[in-house]
BALOBA-1460 file (C-alpha; in Angstrom, 3 decimals):
// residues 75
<rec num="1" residu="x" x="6.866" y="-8.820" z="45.862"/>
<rec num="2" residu="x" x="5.332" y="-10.618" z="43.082"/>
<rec num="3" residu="x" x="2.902" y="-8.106" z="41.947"/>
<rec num="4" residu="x" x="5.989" y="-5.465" z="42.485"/>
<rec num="5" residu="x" x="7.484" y="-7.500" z="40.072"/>
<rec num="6" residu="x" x="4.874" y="-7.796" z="37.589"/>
<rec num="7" residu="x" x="4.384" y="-4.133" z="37.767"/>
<rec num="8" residu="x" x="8.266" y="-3.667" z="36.853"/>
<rec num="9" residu="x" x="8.410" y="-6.173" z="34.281"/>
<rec num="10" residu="x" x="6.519" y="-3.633" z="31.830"/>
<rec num="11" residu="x" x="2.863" y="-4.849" z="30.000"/>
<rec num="12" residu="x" x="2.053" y="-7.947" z="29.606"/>
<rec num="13" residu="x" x="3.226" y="-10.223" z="27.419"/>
<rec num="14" residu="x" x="0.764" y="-11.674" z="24.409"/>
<rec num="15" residu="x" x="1.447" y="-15.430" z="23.303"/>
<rec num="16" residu="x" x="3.471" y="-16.142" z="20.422"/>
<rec num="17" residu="x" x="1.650" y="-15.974" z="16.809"/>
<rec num="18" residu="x" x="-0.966" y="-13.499" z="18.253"/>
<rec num="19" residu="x" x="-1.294" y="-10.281" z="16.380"/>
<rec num="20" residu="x" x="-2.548" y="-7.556" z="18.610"/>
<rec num="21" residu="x" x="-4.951" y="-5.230" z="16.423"/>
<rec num="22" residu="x" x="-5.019" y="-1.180" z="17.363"/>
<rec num="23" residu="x" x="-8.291" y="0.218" z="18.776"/>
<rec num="24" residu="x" x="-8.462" y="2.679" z="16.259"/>
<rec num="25" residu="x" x="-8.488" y="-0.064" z="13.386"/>
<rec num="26" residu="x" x="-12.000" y="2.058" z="12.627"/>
<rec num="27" residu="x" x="-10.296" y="5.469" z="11.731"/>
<rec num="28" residu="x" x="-7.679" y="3.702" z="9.546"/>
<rec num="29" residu="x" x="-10.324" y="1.830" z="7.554"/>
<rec num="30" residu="x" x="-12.134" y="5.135" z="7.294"/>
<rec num="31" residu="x" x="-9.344" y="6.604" z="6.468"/>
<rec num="32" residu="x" x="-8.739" y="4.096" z="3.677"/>
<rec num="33" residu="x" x="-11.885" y="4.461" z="2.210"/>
<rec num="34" residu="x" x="-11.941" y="7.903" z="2.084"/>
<rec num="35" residu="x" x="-8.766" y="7.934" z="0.097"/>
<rec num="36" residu="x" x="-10.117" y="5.108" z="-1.873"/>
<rec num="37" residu="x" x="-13.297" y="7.157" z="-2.959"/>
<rec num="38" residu="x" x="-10.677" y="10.261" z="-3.563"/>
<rec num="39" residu="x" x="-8.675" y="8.136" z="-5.652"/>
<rec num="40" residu="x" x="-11.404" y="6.997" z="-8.022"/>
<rec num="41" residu="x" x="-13.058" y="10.050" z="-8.550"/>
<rec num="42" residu="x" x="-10.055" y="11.432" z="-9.884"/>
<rec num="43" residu="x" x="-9.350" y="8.365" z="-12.070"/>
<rec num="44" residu="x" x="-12.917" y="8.927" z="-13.590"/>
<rec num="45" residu="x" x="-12.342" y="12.883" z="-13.996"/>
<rec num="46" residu="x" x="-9.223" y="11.974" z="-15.602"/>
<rec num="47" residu="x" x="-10.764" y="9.633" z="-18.035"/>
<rec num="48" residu="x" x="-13.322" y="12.135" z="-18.721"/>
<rec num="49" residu="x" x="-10.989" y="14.818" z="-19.864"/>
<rec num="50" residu="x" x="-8.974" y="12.355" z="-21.949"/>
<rec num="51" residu="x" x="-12.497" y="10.916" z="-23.562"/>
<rec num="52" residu="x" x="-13.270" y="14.651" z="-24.315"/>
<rec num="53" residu="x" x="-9.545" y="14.821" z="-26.142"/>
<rec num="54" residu="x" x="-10.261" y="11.570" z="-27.703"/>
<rec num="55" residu="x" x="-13.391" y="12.983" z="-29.342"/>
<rec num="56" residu="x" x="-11.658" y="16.322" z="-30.444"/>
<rec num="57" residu="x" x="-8.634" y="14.448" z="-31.942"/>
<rec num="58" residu="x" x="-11.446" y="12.001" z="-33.350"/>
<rec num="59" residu="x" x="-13.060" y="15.007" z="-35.143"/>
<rec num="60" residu="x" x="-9.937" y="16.492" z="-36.480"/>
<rec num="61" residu="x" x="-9.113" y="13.357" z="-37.849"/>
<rec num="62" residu="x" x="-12.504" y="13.470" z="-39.793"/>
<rec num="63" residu="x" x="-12.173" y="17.450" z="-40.912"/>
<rec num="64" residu="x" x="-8.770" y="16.911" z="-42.389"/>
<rec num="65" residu="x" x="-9.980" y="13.619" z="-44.245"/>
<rec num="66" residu="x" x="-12.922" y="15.548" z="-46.040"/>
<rec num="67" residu="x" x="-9.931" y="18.498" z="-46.834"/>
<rec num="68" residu="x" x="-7.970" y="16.114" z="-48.577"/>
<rec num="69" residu="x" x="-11.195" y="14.326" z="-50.262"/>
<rec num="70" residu="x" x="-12.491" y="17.676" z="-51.591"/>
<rec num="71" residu="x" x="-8.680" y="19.141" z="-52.353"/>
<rec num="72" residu="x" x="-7.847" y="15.406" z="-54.374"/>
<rec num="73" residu="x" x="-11.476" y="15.914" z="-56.122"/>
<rec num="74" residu="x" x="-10.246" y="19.191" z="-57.356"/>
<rec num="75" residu="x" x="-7.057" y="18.254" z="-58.767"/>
């Protein structure tokens, strides 16, 4: 009767304050990581591009200075 009962009363209980961890806490942290590495590569493609706009603004910035040198040494 008392193992019946054991049986019926579901899985064991775990003592109070006890966190009970998932087997597959391996996958998850792979998981993680993976998305992690995704995440950053993206962050340093994106800083590439805006680098590579930074430079071209940069550059415009110094064409249109020497037009207005060479226009104001004209007038």
């Amino acid at each position: 009767e008392r193992l019946r009962a054991q049986q019926l009363g579901g899985a064991p209980r775990s003592s109070p304050g006890r966190i009970t961890v998932p087997t597959d806490d391996g996958n998850v942290v792979r998981t993680l990581q993976s998305k992690l590495k995704e995440e950053k590569t993206r962050r340093q493609d994106q800083v590439r591009q805006l680098e590579g706009k930074l430079a071209a603004a940069h550059g415009e910035i110094l064409r249109l200075r020497r037009l207005l040198e060479v226009a104001g040494q004209q007038t």
